[in-house]
NUFIKE-682929 format. One record per residue (C-alpha): residue in three letters; x, y, z. Coordinates in pm, whole numbers, plus 50000, padded with zeros to 5 digits. Example, Ala and Ser with C-alpha at 12.3 -4.5 7.8 and 13.67 -1.06 7.14 Angstrom:
BEGIN
ala512304955050780;ser513674989450714;
***
This chain:
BEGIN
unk500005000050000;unk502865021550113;unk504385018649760;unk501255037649598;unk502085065649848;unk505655077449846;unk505705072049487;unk502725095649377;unk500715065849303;unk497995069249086;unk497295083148749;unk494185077148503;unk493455090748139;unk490105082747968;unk488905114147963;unk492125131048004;unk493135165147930;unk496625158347881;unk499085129847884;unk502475121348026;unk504655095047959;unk504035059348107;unk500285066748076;unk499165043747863;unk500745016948092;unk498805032548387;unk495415031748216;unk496154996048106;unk497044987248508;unk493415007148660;unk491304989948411;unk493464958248456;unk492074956648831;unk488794966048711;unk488534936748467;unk489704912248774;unk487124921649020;unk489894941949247;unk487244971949244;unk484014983849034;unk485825013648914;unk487795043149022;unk488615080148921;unk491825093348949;unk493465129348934;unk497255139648926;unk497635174448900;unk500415197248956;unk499385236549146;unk496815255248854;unk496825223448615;unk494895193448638;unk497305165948432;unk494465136348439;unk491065133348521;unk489635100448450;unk486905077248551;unk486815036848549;unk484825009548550;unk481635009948746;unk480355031649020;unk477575002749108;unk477734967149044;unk474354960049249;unk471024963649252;unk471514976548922;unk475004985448710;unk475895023248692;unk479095039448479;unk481445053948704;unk481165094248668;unk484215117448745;unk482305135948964;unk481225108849155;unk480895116449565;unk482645089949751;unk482845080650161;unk485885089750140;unk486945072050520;unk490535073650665;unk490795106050426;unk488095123850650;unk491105122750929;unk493345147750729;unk491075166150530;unk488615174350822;unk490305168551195;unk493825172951064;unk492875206550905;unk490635218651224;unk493545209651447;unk496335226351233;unk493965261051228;unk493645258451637;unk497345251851664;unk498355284051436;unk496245304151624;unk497635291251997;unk494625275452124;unk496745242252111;unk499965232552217;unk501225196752085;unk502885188952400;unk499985194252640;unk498035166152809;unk494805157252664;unk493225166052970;unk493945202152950;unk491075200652660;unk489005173152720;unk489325170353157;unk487345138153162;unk489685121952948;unk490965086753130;unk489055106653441;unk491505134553438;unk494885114253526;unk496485109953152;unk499705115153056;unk498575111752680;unk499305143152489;unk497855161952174;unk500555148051947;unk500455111652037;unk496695113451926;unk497785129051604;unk500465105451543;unk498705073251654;unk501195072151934;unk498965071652241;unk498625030652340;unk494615033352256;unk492975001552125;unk492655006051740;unk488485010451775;unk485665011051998;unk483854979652067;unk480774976551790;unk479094950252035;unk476264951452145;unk475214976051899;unk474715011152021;unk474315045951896;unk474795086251969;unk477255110651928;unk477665115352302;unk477705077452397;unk480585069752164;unk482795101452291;unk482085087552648;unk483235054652571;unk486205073052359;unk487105089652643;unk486775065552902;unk488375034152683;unk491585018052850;unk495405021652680;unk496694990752621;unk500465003352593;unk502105028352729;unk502125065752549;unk504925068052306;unk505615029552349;unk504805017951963;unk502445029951706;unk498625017251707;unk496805032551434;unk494025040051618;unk490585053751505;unk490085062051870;unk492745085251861;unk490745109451600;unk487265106951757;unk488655123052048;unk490255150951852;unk487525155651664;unk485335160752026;unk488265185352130;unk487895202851834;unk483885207151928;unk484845215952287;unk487605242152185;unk485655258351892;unk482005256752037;unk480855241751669;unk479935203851588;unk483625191451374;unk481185192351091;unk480115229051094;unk483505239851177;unk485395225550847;unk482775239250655;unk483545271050729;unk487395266050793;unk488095243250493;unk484865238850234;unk483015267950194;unk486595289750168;unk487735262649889;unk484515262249713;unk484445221049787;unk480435222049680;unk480505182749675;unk482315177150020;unk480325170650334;unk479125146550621;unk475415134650614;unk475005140550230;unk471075148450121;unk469615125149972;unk469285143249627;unk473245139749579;unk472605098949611;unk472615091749252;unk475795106049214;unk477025087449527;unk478905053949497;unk477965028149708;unk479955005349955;unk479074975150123;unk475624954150172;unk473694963050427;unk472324932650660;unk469464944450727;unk468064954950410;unk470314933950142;unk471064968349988;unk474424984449998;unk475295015850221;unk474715047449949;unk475145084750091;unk475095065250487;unk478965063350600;unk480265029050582;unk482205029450895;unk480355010451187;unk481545039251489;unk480785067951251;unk477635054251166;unk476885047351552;unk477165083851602;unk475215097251403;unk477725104851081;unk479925126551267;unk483555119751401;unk486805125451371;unk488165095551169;unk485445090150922;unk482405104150809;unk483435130150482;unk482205123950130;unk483745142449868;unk485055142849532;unk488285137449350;unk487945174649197;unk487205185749578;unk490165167149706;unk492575187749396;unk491825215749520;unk492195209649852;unk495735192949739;unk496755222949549;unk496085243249854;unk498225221450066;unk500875221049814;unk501075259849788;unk501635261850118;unk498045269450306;unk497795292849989;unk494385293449755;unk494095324749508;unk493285354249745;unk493365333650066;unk495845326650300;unk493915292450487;unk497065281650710;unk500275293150764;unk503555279650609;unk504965274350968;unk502035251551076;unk501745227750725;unk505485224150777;unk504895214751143;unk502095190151049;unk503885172450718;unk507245171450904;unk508065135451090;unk507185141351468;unk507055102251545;unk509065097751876;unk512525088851875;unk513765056051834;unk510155047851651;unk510575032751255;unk507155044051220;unk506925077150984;unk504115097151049;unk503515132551033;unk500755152751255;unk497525137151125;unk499755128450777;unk501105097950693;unk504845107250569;unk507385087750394;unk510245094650120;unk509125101949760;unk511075087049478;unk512265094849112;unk513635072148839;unk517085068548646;unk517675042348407;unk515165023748586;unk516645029448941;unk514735047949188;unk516215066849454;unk514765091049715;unk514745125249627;unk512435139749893;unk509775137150170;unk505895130350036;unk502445128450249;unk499495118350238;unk496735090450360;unk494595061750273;unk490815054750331;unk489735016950434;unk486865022250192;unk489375020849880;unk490335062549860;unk493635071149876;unk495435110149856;unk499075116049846;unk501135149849756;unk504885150549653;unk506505187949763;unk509575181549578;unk507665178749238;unk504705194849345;unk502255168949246;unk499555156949409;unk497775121649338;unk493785109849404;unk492255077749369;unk488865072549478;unk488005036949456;unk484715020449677;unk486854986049665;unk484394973549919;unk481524974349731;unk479894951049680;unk481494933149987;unk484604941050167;unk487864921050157;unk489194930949856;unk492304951349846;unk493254974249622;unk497424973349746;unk498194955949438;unk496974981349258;unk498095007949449;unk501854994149403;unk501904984249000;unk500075022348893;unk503335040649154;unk505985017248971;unk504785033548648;unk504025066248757;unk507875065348954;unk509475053248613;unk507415084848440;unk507885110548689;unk510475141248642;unk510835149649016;unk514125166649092;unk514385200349057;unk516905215648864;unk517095250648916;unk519055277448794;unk519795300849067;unk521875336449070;unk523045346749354;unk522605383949516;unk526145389349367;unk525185381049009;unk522075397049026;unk524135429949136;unk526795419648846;unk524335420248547;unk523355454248620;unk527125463148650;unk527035467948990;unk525285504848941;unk524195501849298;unk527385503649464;unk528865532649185;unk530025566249348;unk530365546249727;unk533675532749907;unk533365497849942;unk534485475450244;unk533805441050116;unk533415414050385;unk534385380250200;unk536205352450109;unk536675322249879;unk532905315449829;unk531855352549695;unk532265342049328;unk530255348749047;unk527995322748859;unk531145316848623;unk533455312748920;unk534725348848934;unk536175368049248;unk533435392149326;unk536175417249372;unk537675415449082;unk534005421748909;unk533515448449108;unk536755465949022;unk536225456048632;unk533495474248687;unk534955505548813;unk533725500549152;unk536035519049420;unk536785486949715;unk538745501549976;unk539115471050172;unk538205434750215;unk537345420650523;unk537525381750570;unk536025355950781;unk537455327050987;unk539515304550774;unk540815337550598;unk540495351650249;unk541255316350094;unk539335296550382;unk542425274650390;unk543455283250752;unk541795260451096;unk543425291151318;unk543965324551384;unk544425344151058;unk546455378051067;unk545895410250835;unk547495412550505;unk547015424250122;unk545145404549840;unk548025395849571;unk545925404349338;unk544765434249362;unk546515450649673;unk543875457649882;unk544325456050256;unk542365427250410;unk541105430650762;unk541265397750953;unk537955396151141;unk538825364351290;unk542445376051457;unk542945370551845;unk540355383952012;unk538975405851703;unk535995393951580;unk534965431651489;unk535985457251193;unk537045485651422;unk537365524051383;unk540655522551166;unk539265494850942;unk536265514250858;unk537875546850811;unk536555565650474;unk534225534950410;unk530665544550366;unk529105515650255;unk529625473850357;unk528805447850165;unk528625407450251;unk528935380550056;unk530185347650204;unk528365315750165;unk526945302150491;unk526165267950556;unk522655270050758;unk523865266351124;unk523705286651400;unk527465277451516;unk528725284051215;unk530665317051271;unk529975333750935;unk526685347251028;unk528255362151384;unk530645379351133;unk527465395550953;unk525585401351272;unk528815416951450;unk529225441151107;unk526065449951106;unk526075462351443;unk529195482751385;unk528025499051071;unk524785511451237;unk527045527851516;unk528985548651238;unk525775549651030;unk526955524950713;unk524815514050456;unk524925479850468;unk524355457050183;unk524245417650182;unk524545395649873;unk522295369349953;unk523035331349893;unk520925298049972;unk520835280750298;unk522495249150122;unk520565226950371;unk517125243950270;unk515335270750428;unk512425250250511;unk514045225150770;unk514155238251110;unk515195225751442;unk517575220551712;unk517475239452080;unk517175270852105;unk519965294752239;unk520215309352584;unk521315347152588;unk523385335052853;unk525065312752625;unk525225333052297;unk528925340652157;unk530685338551814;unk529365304051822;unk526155320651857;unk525225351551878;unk521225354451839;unk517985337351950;unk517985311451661;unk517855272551669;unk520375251151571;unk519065251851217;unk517425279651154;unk516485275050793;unk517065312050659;unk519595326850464;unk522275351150566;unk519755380650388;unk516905372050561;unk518925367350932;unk520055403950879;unk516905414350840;unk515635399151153;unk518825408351373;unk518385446751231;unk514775447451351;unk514895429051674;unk518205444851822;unk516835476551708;unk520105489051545;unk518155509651278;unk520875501951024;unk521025515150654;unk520425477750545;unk519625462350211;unk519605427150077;unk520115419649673;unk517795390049679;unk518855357749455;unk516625351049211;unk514965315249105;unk516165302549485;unk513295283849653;unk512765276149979;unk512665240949990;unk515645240649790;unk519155218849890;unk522525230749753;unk521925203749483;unk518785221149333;unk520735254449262;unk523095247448945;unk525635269049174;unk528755251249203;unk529965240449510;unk532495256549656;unk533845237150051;unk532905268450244;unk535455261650565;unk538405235150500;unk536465208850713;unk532975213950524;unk533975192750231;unk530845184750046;unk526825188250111;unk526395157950293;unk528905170150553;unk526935202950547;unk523955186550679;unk525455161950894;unk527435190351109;unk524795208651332;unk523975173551445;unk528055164951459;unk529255197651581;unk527035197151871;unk528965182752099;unk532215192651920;unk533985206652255;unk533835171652425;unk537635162052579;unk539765136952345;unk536565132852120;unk536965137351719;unk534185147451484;unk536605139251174;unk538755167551166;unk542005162551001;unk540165129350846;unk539495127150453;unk535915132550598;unk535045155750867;unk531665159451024;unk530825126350857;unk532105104251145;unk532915105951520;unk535235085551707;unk537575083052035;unk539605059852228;unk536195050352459;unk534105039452173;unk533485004452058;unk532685012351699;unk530724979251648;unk529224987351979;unk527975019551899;unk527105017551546;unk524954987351623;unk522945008451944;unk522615035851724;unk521315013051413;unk518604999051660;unk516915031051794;unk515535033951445;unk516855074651409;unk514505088651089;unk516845095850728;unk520465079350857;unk522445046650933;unk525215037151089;unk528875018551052;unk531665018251225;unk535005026051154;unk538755038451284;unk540645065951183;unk543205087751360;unk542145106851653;unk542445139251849;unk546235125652016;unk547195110551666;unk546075071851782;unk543815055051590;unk540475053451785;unk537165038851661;unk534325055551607;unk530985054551345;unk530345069151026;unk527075083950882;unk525075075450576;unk522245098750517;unk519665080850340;unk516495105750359;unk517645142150435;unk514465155750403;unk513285135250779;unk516535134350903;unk516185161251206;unk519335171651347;unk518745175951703;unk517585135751719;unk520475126151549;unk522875147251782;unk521095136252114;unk520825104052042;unk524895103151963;unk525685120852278;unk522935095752471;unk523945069652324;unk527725075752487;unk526155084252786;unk524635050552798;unk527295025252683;unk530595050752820;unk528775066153141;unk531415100353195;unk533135097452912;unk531505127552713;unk531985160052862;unk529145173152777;unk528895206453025;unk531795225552791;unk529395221852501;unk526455248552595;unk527315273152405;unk526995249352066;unk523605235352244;unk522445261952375;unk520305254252605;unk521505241252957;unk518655216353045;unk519385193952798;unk522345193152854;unk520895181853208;unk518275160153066;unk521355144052916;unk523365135953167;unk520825119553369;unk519535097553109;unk516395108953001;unk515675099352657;unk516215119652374;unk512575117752242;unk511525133852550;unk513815160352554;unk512835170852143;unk509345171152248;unk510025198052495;unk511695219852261;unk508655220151991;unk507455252952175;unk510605273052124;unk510675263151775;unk506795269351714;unk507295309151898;unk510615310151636;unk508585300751317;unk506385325051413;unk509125350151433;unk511075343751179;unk507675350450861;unk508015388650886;unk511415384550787;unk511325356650486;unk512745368850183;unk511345335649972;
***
């Protein structure tokens, strides 16, 4: 079933408006499981953001009493589906607007819950981690709304919260309640107004009249009357209560569902309306399964990589989400490629115990093999955009340029020497750590560029981390360009924020050259920082990953220190958010001498967490730094194998030796990332530094590493064993109040 999912599974023609390649082969599989009794029919939709690619209809929409042609805008019980499109949706709008918090007991919402003593919270209902039974009990019959949320909330765990994943209908009947309970509206009213109505979903609803039954497909036979279930919900609890619930209960249309696709895919965005914000769908389609768990699921979403083809091969390229109905309905979006995927089957009509996985995997083969999914952009950088207009911005001005090796051109050319082809007066250059060249691992002293004799101010020289009265003498105007790497440790964005602060003093102008986050600028997490704890190392309230560029962090550190400076960023153009380094066309250029490549880009703000650690190596000095760890305590068999076994989300394990800190060879384990888009960075760094805790108990000196944390209670939490997935829940808030800081300042 999976296989459908997280490859965009389905695709259709018949009636379609345009073709792609591998369709034929698609049609030929739907009416292939038509013609062997898998289901009566289907209709399917793939559609990319303002174009519909396919819109088909199969087979049959009725087998019995009587044999009806299945219609593409046939309403289906759509199920499962009802638990993203409805409750998902509700809950996502109540978290945005702070009348939820993930982390808080269900009982702070619904106080009768387990009568009042639960330590069950918000998210383990939305990710099916909670230890509730999988359904109510259906015998002896019974029937009301009320009756079934009493028994919902009065029904006994059978695991522990957290312990394993139960996908639990039980789960999403209570959410729907404390939707009704928060809101003061029946679930039903409520995403009609938040999610329907807005849309302009006409043929989406619960308790359909009966003059939309014709176009209604039927499920399963009814006992009692020998007739199947037509415009009735098909699911018993539903049904029990009236219609109404929070897993099951919504009929709609595959047309209905595009749209309310295309709105997820642009990002809560539908023509005039902003429905949710970026910060929450991120938050809800990100993994949030605890750590240590194999299972993948999102907030509501089931999650899980998406894959393209080469030669045949498919490899993952990206995280996709999306859910199934038990009914035969199935919904799936792909970010990467923005495409979206519907099929709406009724595979249990006449009688259930069909199943349409077979299906589901033979259309995603085809539609992987067909599918163009990485992006292949063609980005220009701040200083290219400034170079094809010849730089007329900076004409008449005396430049200070802060740089180094990374501020080249498109072609590979020294933004200085553009800017002086250009006739563009640079007084001075300013570099980094790592120098000019970014060959140096140490201090670096003043000197001249050979090649054009300019006098370049170490900012990274003993204590000076600051260009200083002299330096800045006759220079009215900075400018940045250095290539950062996305974390907050990484001391090229101090450099800008410590600039920036000088040239407001001596009223600057200020000008940054903006560049991509190479580890996107939609991924963010990792503690928080302490103002305590803030230095070079850190030197604003950001997370570990922070997920802007250098452009946009100016613009936040300008406004929220207040320094009033004369500040303007040259925006890149064709740059998306979600983009890696890999999407850009730019060429890669190792931005420090121990930041060799991308994977060792995204692998260091887990690595370099717990950098400062006595006798312990992160790869330094290796052939590949911040791509293993090792010392003379570590079993590298030992560790690799723990590490293997808690299941961390988007990496494995091996181990290895190399030469250490003291020149000995020490063992230690490497990393293979093998889904970056789920692999979050503070799991993978506390569970390394846990995991030593655990099998070397005070061998990781983990107090002299809060200023790369940031945040002294986990370092706490850490030392007396508390697990990792505990301590990442608690930090969900601080990222949540970032997000929200961090949208007035977006640049993309």
């Amino acid at each position: 079933m999976k296989r459908l999912l997280l490859l965009l599974t389905c695709v259709l023609t018949c009636q379609a408006q345009e073709r792609f390649a591998g369709s034929a082969a698609i049609d030929q599989a739907i009416q292939a499981a038509v013609n062997a009794g898998e289901i009566p029919g289907a209709v399917c939709i793939v559609g990319k953001p303002g174009r519909i690619l396919h819109r088909a209809a199969y087979g049959s929409r009725a087998l019995v009493p009587t044999k009806e042609a299945m219609t593409v805008d046939t309403i289906f019980d759509i199920a499962s589906l009802s638990k993203v499109v409805a409750t998902t949706s509700a809950m996502m709008k109540l978290f945005e607007d702070g009348k939820i918090r993930l982390s808080d007991p269900v009982t702070r919402y619904l106080p009768t819950f387990q009568g009042g003593n639960s330590a069950i919270t918000v998210r383990q209902l939305l990710t099916h981690f909670s230890g509730l039974r999988p359904d109510l009990d259906l015998e002896p019959a019974w029937s009301g709304y009320e009756l079934g949320i009493t028994k919902a909330l009065t029904d006994k765990p059978t695991s522990q919260p957290g312990e394993k994943f139960v996908y639990s209908d039980i789960n999403f009947i209570l959410l729907g309640e404390m939707v009704h309970q928060i809101t003061g509206q029946p679930l039903n009213q409520y995403v009609k107004t938040l999610v329907f109505d807005p849309l302009g979903m006409r043929d989406s609803m619960y308790n359909p009249s009966a003059s939309l039954q014709p176009r209604i497909a039927p499920t399963e036979l009814d006992p009692a009357t020998g007739l199947p279930f037509r415009g009735v919900v098909h699911d018993e609890t539903t049904r029990f209560m009236g219609g109404v619930a929070g897993h099951a209960g919504v009929f709609s249309t595959a047309s209905d569902l595009a749209i309310f696709a295309e709105m997820i895919l642009r990002k809560g965005a539908f023509r005039d309306q902003q429905l949710f914000t970026q910060a929450a769908l991120q938050k809800f389609t990100e993994a949030n399964t605890p750590a240590g768990q194999p299972t993948l699921r999102g907030l509501g979403w089931d999650i899980d990589s998406a894959y393209s083809s080469n030669r045949g091969e498919l490899f993952p390229i990206g995280t996709s989400f999306g859910h199934t109905g038990f009914t035969g309905t199935s919904m799936w979006m792909d970010p990467a490629s923005q495409t979206y995927v519907i099929l709406l089957t009724n595979s249990v009509h006449p009688r259930r115990g069909k199943s349409v996985n077979s299906l589901r995997s033979r259309v995603a083969t085809i539609a992987a093999a067909n599918s163009e999914t990485i992006r292949n952009a063609e980005v220009s950088t701040g200083l290219d955009v400034l170079a094809r207009d010849e730089f007329a911005l900076l004409r008449g001005k005396t430049i200070g340029l802060i740089t180094n090796h990374t501020g080249l051109t498109k072609a590979g050319q020294r933004n200085v020497d553009q800017m002086r082809k250009a006739g563009i007066n640079v007084a001075a250059l300013f570099s980094p750590e790592h120098g000019l060249a970014g060959a140096k691992d140490e201090s670096v002293a003043s000197s001249l560029d050979q090649a054009t004799g300019i006098p370049v101010h170490s900012l990274y020289d003993g204590d000076n981390r600051r260009p200083n009265d002299q330096h800045l003498r006759g220079i009215d105007t900075l400018v940045f360009d250095i290539q950062d790497i996305g974390a907050r440790f990484y001391t090229y964005s101090c450099t800008l924020v410590y600039a920036l602060e000088e040239a407001s003093k001596r009223n600057i102008s200020f000008i940054v050259l903006d560049r991509p986050n190479p580890i996107t600028g939609t991924h963010v997490q990792g503690p928080m920082i302490e103002k305590e704890l803030q230095s070079f190392v850190g030197c604003h309230s950001l997370p570990i990953r922070h997920g802007m560029t250098l452009g946009e962090l100016a613009r936040m550190v300008n406004e929220e220190r207040g320094l009033n400076a004369r500040l303007e960023v040259i925006k890149m153009e064709g740059w998306q958010r979600g983009d890696w380094f890999d999407f850009t066309g730019l060429q890669w250029v190792n931005p420090s001498p121990n930041i060799r490549s991308l994977n060792a880009a995204t692998l260091y703000p887990a690595i370099a967490m717990f950098e400062y650690s006595t006798d312990y190596s992160v790869g330094r000095g290796t052939d590949s730094p911040f791509e293993q760890i090792g010392a003379e305590w570590i079993n590298g068999r030992e560790l690799a194998g723990y590490l293997n076994r808690r299941g961390i989300n988007g990496v494995r394990f091996y181990p290895t030796s190399f030469s250490g800190p003291t020149g000995k060879t020490v063992e230690g384990v490497r990393f293979v990332i093998t889904n970056r888009e789920v692999l979050d960075i503070t799991q993978l760094g506390l569970e390394i530094a846990a995991a030593q805790v655990k099998l070397y108990p005070g061998k990781l000196t983990l107090q002299l590493n809060g200023k790369l944390v940031g945040d002294r209670q986990v370092l706490q939490s850490l030392t007396t064993g508390e697990a990792p997935g505990l301590i990442t829940g608690r930090l969900s808030a601080e990222l949540s109040s970032f997000l929200d800081r961090r949208k007035k300042f977006l640049l993309y």
